[in-house]
N, C-alpha and C positions, 0 to 999 in steps of 0.2 A: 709143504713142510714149514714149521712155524722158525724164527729167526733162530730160540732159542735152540732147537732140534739140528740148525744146521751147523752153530756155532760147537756145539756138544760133538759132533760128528770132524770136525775140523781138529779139534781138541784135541779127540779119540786115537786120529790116526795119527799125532805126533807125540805119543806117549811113547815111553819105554816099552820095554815088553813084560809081561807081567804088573802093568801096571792099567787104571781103570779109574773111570772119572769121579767113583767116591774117593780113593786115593787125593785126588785134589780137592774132598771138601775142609773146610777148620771146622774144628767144635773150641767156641766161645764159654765166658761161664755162662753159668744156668743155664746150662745145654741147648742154645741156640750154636745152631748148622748151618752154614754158608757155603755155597757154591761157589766156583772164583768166577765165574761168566753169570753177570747178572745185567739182561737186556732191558732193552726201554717199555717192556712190557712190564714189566714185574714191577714198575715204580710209577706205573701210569697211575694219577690220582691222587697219589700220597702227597702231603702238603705238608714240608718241614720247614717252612721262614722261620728263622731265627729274626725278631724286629728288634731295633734299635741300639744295635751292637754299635762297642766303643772299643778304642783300642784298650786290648790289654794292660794290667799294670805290673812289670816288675820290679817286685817286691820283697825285699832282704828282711828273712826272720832273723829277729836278734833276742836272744834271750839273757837274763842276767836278774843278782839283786843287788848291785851297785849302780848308782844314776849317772856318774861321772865317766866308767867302765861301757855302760851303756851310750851314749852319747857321742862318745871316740868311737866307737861301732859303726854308730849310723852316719857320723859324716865320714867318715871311710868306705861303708857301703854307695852314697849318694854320689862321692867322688869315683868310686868305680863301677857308675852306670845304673846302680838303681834310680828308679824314680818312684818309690815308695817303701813303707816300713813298716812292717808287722814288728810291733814291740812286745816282747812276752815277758812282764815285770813280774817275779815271783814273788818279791815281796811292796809293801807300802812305800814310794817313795816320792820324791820330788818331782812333779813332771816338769815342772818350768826349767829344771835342771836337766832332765832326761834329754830335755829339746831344745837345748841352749843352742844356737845358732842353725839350727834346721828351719828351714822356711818352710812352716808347713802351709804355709797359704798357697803353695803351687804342688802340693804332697798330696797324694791320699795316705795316710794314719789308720795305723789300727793299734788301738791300746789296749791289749789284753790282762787284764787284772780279774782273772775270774779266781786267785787268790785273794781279794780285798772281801771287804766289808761293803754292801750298800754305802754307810755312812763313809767309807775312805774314799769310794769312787767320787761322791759327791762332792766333798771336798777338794777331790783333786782337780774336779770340773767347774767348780766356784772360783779358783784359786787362777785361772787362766782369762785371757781378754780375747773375746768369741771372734773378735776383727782380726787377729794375731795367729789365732788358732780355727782357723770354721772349718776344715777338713777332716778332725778326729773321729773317729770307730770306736767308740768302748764298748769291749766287749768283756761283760760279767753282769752279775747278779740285777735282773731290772733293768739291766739295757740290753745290749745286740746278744743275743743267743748264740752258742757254734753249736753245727751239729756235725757229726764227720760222718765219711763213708768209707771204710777200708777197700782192699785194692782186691776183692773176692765177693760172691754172694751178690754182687750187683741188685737181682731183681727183686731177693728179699728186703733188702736196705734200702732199696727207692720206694716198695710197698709200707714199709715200718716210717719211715720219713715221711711222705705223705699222710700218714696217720697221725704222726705226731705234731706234725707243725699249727699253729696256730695264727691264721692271718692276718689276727690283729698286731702280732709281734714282728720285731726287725731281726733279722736270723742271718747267720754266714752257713752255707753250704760248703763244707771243706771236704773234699776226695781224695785221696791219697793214690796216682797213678801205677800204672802197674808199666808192665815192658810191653805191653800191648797196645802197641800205636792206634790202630782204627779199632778196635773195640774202646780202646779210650775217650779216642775223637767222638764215637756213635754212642755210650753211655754219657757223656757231657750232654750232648748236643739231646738227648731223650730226655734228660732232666729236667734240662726249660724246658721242651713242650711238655712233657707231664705237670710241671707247675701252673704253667700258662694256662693248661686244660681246668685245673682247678681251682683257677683264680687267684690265685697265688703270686706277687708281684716283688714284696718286700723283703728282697733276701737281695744277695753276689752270692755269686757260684766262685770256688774260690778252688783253684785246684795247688795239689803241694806233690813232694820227692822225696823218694827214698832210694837212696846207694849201698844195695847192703852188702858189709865188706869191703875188702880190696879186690884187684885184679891185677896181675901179673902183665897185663897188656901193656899196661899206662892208660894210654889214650882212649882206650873201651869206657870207661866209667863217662869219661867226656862224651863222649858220643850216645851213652845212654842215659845224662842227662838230658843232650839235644834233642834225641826224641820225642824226650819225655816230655820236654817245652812245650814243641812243635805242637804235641797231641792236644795240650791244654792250649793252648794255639786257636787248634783247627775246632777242638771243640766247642769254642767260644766262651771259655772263661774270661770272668772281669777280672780276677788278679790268678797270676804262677807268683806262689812261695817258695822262695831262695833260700836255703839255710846261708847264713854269713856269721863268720867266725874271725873273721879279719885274715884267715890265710889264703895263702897263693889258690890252694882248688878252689875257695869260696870267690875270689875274684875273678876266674874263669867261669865260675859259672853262672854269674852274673853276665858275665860276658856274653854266651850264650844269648842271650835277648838283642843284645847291641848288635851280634852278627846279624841274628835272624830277620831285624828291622833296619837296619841298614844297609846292608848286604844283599839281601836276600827278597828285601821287599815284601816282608809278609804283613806290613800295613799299609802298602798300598793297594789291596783289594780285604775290605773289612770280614768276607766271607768266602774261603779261598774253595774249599771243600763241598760247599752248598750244590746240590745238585746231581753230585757225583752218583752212578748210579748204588756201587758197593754201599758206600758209607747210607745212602736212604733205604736201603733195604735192612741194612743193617739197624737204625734207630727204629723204622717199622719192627723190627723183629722184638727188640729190648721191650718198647710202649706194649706192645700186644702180651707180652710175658707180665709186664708190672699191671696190666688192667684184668687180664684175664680173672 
């Protein structure tokens, strides 16, 4: 009798009654099915290194069209644990202003202006001293591309994505996580290797949050943003996007990061999840949907 036969049989006899071991499978989207007993057979071979992984960077979106308004954002975000800054200028303004006393020489920046003009971005990147500033992202018109991937439809959207990308160009991969922790973690982690398969180098994979609504809990919104962290985490993204608005929930959840690395030590092993049998089964499943 093979492992998985005996483990299936162990399962069996500590169920409920009326209950049966499809009962314990998930349906994922695009209808991948997961068994919860997944043995060291069913992963024999599969080869998912993630190389060159860095620690994450948490990263405070701050949005605005005032540079002054903007500015008191980010050093309030940086004083409350971020160590980087997704900047989303709506309109044309002052960067040297935007970044008055921000050290971006120890920052990664992202300066979103895909409202500008070619000719306003250029300016704005003329207008700065590359020794002061060498860690900026612009992302608009001619320079760094986004492309997004909503929190549904996974396998059409990483098919439609690979199609569209160009790899001549610099591009941000943005995800929008969903409540689904290890389908989260194993669609990240299937991304880079479907890129890597296709040679594909010049992008961050850039995962982001959404809290939709309130809840009557309190503390539940907190806790699903810490999963939500955790997933973009474990799935190896280069930057989790913090919405920051300067209030109380935005500096908790910023916070979030500072537990999770402090506390919790989830940078002291750069690949915590590698290996696991569930989670390689499960990018095996996504890569086979998106090549098929």
């Amino acid at each position: 009798m093979s492992t998985k036969s005996k483990w299936n049989q162990i399962i069996a006899s500590k169920l409920k009654e009326d209950q049966s071991l499809d009962d314990l499978k998930t349906e994922y989207d695009s209808g991948i099915v997961m068994e919860p007993n997944i043995v060291v057979d069913e992963v024999a071979g599969l080869n998912h290194t993630i190389e060159g992984l860095k620690p994450w960077i948490n990263m405070a979106t701050i949005k605005g069209s005032d540079a002054v308004e903007i500015n008191s954002l980010a050093l309030q975000a940086l004083n409350h644990g971020a160590n980087g800054l997704n900047l989303v200028l709506e309109n044309h303004m002052n960067i040297t202003e935007v970044l008055s006393n921000v050290m971006t020489e120890y920052l990664d920046v992202r300066i979103n202006c895909t409202s500008w003009s070619v000719e306003e971005i250029n300016a704005a990147k003329e207008g700065l001293d590359d020794t002061k500033y060498p860690n900026i992202r612009w992302i608009g018109k001619d320079h760094v591309t986004e492309m997004h991937i909503s929190d549904s439809n996974r396998v059409v959207q990483f098919k439609s994505l690979l199609g569209e990308i160009n790899s001549k160009n610099q591009f941000d991969i943005i995800i929008t996580l969903s409540k689904n922790l290890l389908f989260e973690i194993a669609s990240l982690r299937a991304l880079r290797i479907l890129l890597k398969r296709n040679n594909i180098s010049n992008y961050k994979l850039i995962a982001r949050y959404d809290i939709d609504g309130s809840n009557t809990l309190g503390d539940y919104d907190l806790i699903e943003k810490t999963y939500k962290v955790m997933s973009g985490i474990m799935g190896c993204a280069d930057v989790v996007l913090t919405p920051y608005d300067g209030s109380e929930d935005a500096r908790l959840s910023l916070n979030i990061h500072n537990v999770l690395e402090l506390e919790s030590g989830f940078k002291d092993v750069m690949d915590p999840v590698g290996g696991a049998y569930y989670v390689e089964k499960l990018v095996s499943e996504i890569i086979e949907k998106v090549e098929k």
